[in-house]
C-alpha positions as CSV (number, residue, x, y, z in Angstrom):
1,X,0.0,0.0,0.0
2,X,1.7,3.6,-1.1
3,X,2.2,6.1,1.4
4,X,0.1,8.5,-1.3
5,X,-3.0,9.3,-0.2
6,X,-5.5,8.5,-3.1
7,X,-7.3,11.9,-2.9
8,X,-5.3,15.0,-2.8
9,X,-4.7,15.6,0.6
10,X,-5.4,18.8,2.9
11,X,-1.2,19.9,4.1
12,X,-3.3,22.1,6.8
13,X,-5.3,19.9,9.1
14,X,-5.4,18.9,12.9
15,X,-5.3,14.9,13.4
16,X,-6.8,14.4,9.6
17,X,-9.2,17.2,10.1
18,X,-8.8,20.0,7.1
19,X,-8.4,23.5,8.7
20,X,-9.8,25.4,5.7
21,X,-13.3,24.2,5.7
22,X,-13.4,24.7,9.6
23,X,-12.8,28.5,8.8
24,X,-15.0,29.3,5.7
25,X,-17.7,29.4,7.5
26,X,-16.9,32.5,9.9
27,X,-16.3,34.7,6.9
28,X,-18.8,33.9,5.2
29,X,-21.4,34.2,8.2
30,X,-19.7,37.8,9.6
31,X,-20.3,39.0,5.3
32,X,-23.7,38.1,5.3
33,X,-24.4,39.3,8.6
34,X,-22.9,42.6,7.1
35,X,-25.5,42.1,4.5
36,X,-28.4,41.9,6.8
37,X,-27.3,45.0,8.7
38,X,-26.7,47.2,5.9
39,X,-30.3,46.0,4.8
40,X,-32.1,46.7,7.9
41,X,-30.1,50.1,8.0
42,X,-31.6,50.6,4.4
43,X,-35.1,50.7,5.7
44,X,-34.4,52.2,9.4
45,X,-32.0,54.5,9.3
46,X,-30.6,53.3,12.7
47,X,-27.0,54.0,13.0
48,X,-26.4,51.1,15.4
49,X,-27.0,48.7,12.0
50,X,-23.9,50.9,10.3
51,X,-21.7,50.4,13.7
52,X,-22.7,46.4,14.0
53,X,-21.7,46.2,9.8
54,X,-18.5,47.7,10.5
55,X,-17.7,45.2,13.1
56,X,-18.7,42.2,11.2
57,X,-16.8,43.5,8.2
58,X,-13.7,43.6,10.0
59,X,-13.9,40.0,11.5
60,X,-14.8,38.5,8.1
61,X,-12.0,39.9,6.7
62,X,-9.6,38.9,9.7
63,X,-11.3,35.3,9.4
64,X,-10.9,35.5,5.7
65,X,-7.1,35.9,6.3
66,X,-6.7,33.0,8.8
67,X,-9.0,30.6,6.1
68,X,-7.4,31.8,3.0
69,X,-3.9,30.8,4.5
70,X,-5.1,27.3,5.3
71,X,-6.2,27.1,2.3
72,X,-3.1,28.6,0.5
73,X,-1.2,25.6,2.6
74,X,-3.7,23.1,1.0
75,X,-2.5,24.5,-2.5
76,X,0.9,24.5,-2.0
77,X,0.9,20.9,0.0
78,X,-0.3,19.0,-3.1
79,X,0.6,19.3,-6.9
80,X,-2.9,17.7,-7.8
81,X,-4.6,20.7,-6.1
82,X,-2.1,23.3,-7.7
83,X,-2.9,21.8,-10.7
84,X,-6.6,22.1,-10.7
85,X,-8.1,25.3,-12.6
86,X,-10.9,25.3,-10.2
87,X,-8.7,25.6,-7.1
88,X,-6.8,29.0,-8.8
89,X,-10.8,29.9,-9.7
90,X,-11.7,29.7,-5.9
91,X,-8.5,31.4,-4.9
92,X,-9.1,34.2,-7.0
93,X,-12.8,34.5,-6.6
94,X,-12.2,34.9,-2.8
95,X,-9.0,37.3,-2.7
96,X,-11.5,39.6,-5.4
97,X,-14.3,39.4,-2.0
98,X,-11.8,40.0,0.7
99,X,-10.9,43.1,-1.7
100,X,-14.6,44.1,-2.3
101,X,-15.1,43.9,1.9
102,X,-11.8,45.6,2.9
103,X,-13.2,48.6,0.2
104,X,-16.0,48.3,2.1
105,X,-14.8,48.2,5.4
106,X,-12.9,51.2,5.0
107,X,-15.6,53.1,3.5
108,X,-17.6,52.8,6.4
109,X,-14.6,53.1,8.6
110,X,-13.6,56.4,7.0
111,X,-17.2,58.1,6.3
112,X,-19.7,56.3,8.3
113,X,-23.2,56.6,7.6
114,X,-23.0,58.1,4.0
115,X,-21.1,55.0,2.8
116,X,-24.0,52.3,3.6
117,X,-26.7,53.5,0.8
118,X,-26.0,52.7,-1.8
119,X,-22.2,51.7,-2.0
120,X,-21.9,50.1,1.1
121,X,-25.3,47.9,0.5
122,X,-23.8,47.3,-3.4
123,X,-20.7,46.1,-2.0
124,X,-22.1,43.8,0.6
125,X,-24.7,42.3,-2.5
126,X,-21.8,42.1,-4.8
127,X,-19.7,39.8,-2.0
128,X,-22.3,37.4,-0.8
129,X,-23.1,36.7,-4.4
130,X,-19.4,36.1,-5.2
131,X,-19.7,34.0,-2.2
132,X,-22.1,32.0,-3.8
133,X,-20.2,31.5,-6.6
134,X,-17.0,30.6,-4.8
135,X,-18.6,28.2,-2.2
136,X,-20.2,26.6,-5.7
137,X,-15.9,26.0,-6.4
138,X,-14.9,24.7,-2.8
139,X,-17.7,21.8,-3.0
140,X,-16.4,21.0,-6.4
141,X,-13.1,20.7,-5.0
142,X,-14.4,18.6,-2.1
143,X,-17.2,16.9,-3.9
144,X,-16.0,16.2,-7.7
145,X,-12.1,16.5,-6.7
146,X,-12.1,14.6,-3.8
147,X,-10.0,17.5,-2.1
148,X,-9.3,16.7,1.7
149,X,-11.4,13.8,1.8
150,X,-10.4,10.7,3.5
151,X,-9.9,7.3,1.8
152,X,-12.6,5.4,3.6
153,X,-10.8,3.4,6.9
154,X,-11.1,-0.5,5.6
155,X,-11.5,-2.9,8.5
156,X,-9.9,-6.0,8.7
């Protein structure tokens, strides 16, 4: 039996656990949370919504970081995940979003209020639908690639 794992292999886990699909999930909850609060901002006016946005915009991009690097260690850990188009897709996809939220982030950060409606609420839509699109790429790494998943433990 090779030492080879069948399936590309995760470099970035804990005990056989993949660290980069632990993380997507906080960035992608703090962005749409973002979402929600610019929305509810839209139709209230409320300033707390604006201060709440800010903070969720800053943790999904700090969580972004910390996901992005796990996943730049899966990348680099494995020539057959380097060599998949749909990996450099995802990569890229996501770096554009972080990009989009930091703009957005500092907008907010800088102006306040005045940069929620409409660019503030444009950039939040534009992220969580890239979102979409590059959570549609991770599961075709995990579920067409086979990226990070176990061979399937064979009992004697």
């Amino acid at each position: 039996m090779s030492d080879i794992p069948h399936n590309p292999h995760s470099a970035a886990s804990i005990a056989g656990h993949p660290i980069h699909p632990m993380l997507v999930p906080f960035p992608i909850a703090f962005f749409v949370a973002a979402l929600i609060c610019d929305l509810v901002f839209w139709q209230n006016g409320n300033a707390a919504w604006v201060t709440a946005s800010v903070w969720l915009l800053g943790g999904g991009l700090v969580t972004a970081v910390l996901a992005a690097l796990a996943g730049l260690a899966d990348v680099l850990g494995d020539g057959r995940v380097r060599n998949l188009s749909t990996a450099w897709l995802h990569a890229a996809g996501n770096i554009i979003i972080v990009l989009v939220e930091l703009s957005n982030w500092y907008l907010r950060f800088s102006t306040g209020d005045v940069a929620v409606v409409p660019t503030g609420l444009i950039l939040s839509l534009i992220a969580v639908a890239g979102l979409l699109f590059t959570g549609w790429l991770g599961g075709e790494l995990v579920y067409r690639h086979r990226v990070g998943v176990s061979e399937p433990t064979k009992f004697p």
